[in-house]
N, C-alpha and C positions, 0 to 999 in steps of 0.2 A: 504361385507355388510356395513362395517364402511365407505368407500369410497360414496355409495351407501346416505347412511344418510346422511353424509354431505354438499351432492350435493341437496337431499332435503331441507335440512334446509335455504341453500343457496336460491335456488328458491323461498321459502317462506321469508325468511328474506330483499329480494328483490322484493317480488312480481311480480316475472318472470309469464308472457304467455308462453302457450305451444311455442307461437312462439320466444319467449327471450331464453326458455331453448334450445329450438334445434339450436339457434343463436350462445349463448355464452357457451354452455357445450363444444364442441367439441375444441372447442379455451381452454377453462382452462383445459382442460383433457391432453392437446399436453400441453403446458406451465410447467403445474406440470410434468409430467411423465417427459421431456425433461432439466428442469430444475427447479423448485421450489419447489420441495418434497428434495432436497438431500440438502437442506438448514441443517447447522448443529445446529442451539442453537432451533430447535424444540421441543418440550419438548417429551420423550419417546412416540410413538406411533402415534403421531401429523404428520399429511400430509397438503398439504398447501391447500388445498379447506378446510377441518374442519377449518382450522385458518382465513381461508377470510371469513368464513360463522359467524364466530365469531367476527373477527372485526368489520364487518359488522354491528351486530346485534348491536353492545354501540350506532351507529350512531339513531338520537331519531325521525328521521324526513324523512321519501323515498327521498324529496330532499335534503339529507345531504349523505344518503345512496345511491345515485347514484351518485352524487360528491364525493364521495370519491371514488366508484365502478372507474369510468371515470378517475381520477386519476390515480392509480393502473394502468388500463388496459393501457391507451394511455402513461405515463408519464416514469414507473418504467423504471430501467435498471440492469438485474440481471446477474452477473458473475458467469459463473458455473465452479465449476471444472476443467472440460476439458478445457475451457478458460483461466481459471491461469493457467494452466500449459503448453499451448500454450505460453502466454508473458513469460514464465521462459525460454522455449524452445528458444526464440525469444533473449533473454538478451544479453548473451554473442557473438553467430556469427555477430546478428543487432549492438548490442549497445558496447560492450565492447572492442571484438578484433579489428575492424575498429580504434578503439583509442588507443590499442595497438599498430597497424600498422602504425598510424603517428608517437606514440613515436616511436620505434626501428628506421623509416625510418630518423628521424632526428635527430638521434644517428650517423648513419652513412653517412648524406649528402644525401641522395634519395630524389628526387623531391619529394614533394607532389603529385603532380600527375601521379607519376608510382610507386605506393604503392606496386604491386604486388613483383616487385621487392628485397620487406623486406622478402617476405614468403619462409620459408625454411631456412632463415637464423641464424647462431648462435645464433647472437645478439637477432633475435626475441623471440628465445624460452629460452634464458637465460632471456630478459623481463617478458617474461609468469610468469615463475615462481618466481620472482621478485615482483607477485602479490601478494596481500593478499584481501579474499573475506569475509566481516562481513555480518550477518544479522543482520539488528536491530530490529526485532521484529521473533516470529513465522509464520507469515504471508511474510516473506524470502523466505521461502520453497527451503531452502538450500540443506537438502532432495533429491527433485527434480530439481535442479541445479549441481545438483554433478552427477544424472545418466544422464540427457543431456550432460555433458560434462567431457565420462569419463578420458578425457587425463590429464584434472587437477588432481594436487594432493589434497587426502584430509585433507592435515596437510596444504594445504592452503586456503581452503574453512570453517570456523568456526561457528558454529549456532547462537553465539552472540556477538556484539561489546562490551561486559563486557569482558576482558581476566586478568586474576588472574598473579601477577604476578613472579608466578613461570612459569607459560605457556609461558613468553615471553622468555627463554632461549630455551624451546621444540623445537620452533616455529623456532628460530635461527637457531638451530642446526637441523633442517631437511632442514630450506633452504638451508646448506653448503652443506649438501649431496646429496641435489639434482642438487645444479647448479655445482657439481663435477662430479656428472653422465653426465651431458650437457658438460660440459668442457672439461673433459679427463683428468683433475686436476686437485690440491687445488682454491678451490677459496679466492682471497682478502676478511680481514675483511668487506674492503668498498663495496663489491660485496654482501655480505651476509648481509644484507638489504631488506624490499620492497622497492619498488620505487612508485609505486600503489597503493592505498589504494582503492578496490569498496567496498560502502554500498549497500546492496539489502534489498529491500524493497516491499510488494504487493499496498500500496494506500495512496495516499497523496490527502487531501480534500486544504484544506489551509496551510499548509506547516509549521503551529506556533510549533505543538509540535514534527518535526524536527532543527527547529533551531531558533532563537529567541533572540534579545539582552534584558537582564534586568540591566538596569546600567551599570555596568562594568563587567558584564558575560555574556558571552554566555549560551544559556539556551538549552534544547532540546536534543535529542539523539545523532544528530549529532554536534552541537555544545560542548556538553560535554565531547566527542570523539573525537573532534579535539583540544579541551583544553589540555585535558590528552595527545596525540599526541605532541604538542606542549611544554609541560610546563619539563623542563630538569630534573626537581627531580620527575618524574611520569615515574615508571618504561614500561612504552607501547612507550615511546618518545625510546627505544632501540628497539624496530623492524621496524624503517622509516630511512629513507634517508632523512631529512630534506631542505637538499641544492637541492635534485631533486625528490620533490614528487608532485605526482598529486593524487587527491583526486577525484571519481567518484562517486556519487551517482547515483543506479538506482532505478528506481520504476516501479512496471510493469504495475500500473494506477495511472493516476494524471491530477487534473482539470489545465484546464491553466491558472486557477488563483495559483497555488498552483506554478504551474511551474515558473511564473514571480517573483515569491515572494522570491522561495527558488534559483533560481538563481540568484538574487540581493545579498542575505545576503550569499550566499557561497562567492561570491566576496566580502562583505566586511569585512569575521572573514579569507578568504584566501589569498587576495590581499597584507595586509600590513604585513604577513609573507612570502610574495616570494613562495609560493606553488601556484600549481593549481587544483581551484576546478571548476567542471562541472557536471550538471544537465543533466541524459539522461531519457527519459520517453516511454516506449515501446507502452503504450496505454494512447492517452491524449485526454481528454472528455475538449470538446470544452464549450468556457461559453452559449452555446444556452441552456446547458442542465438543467441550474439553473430555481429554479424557484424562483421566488420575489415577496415580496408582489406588489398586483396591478393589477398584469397579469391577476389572476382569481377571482374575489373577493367573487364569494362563495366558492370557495376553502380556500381564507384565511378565511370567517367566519368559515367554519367546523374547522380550525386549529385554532382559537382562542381561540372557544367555549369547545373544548375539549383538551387543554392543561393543563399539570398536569407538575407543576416547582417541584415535589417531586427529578426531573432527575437533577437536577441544583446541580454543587458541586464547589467545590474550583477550579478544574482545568480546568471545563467546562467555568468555570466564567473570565478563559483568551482570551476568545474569546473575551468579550466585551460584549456579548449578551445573552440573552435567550435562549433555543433551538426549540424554535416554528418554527424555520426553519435549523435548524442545530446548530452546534458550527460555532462561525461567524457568523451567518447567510448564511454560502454558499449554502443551497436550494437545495440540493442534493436530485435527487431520486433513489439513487442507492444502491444495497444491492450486497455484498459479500459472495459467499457460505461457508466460514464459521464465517462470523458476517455482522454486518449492522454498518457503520460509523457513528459518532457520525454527521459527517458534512452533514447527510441527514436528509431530513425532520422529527420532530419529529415525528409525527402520524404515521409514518412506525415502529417506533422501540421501543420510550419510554412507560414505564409502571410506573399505579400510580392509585390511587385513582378514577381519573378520566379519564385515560387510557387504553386503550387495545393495545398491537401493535400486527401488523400483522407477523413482521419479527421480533421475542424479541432479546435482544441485550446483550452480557456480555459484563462489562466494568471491563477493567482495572483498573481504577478509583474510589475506595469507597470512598474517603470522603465525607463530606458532608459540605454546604454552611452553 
């Protein structure tokens, strides 16, 4: 009956024809059920036609109300569930063990090009577990990267790049017991080490609060982590190899601007300490998918007219910009199932005053500007 209502409201809030409703219901009926009801910051009881029917209605104008309609329908891009856990599933066979394989293979001389050649081999599976796997945020889904891949161990798969440092001795000493089970014997101090470090990650828009120079610091999750990494009176600098580490990040969605950016500046916080760092990205959203002022210009009037800078904080404010089109401005119209990036467009997500968003948003983020 609730679903029922809202479809009417809808109707009406748009001034749908019989022949608009029989058009566009059966299209948002397959969308929602298939994916836009299992959106997570919904508020209890909330389905996504109630909330379009809502957003809808703050618009003051039917042509403002179908410019945003049109929006929506032609522009969104929305990641479900099963989707992320498709690129999790995709990480390690696509993205990680291939770069396992060139390491091991030029450990022991194997061309690059007869990589197969490494598999099965000691050296590769005392590599493997040489690994270490951080998530830098919740949205890791580490979780579901450890039942994709049960051969890893889970004392080397970790939910966050924060590790206490009593954890860094744990951590030690299960890697000696495992590359002794691999071995058939004691392993060398120098042996019980990573050599690996992967970051996993679900979504990078602009790449700034990944890593980021301010002065003479490194800024950012991962910047702060390769600081600590790096700096010899920082107890985590005792679970790396320093003289032979490579440093991985992955992400299982990332704009190609985000990928240009944070591949540049892994090279230059990784370059001048002789590691190596590399960018891999399972799912990358090409720049056609931005949108910028200019393109639609009643589009940017409705995002003018109804922006609400209540959303603007201290840490938004390192974009450089506003959020009338994201942090940066990256122009994003893409939502997450279970949040919406700050790097998309704001009318999707912020709330205020003068706000409704279609997709609400928690932030990490409370302070205020």
């Amino acid at each position: 009956m609730r679903a029922l209502l809202a479809e009417r409201l809808l109707a009406t809030v748009m001034d749908w024809s019989p022949e608009d409703i029989a058009r566009e219901r059966p299209i948002l009926e397959v969308l929602a059920r298939l994916k836009y009801d299992e959106y997570q910051q919904f508020s209890p009881g909330m389905r996504f036609v109630e909330s379009l029917a809502y957003w809808l209605s703050q618009f003051r104008s039917p042509g403002e109300r179908e410019t945003a309609y049109q929006f929506f329908r032609s522009k969104l891009i929305f990641f479900s569930t099963a989707e992320m856990n498709h690129f999790v599933s995709m990480a390690y066979p696509d993205h990680i063990r291939p770069h396992l394989l060139r390491k091991a293979a030029a450990d022991f001389g194997v061309n690059a090009w007869h990589l197969p050649r490494a598999v099965g081999r000691q050296e590769l599976a005392v590599l493997e577990r040489q690994t270490l796997y951080l998530g830098l945020s919740d949205g890791a889904r580490t979780d579901v990267f450890r039942r994709f891949n049960p051969d890893l161990s889970h004392e080397q798969v970790r939910q966050s790049h924060e590790i206490a440092e009593e954890r860094v001795d744990k951590l030690i000493e299960k890697l000696r017991k495992g590359l002794a089970g691999i071995l058939g014997a004691a392993p060398s101090d120098e042996q019980c080490l990573f050599r690996t470090v992967v970051l996993l990650d679900d979504f990078s828009g602009s790449g700034v609060s990944y890593l980021r120079h301010e002065g003479d610091v490194w800024e950012g999750k991962v910047g702060t982590l390769l600081t600590s990494l790096l700096n010899p009176s920082d107890p985590m600098t005792g679970l790396v190899n320093t003289a032979d580490l490579d440093i991985l990040v992955v992400l299982y969605i990332a704009t190609d601007y985000a990928t240009r950016y944070l591949s540049r500046e892994l090279q230059a916080i990784c370059g001048p300490q002789k590691i190596r760092g590399r960018l891999s990205v399972v799912c990358s959203l090409g720049d056609h998918v931005r949108i910028e002022r200019g393109q639609h210009p009643p589009l940017d009037a409705v995002i003018d007219a109804y922006y609400d800078d209540e959303n603007e904080t201290a840490s938004t404010k390192l974009g450089g910009t506003d959020l009338k089109y994201g942090f940066q401005a990256c122009g994003l119209p893409v939502v997450l199932t279970h949040n919406t990036p700050n790097n998309s467009i704001g009318l999707l997500w912020a709330k205020g005053s003068a706000m409704r968003p279609l997709f609400p948003r928690i932030s990490r983020h409370k302070d205020r500007v």
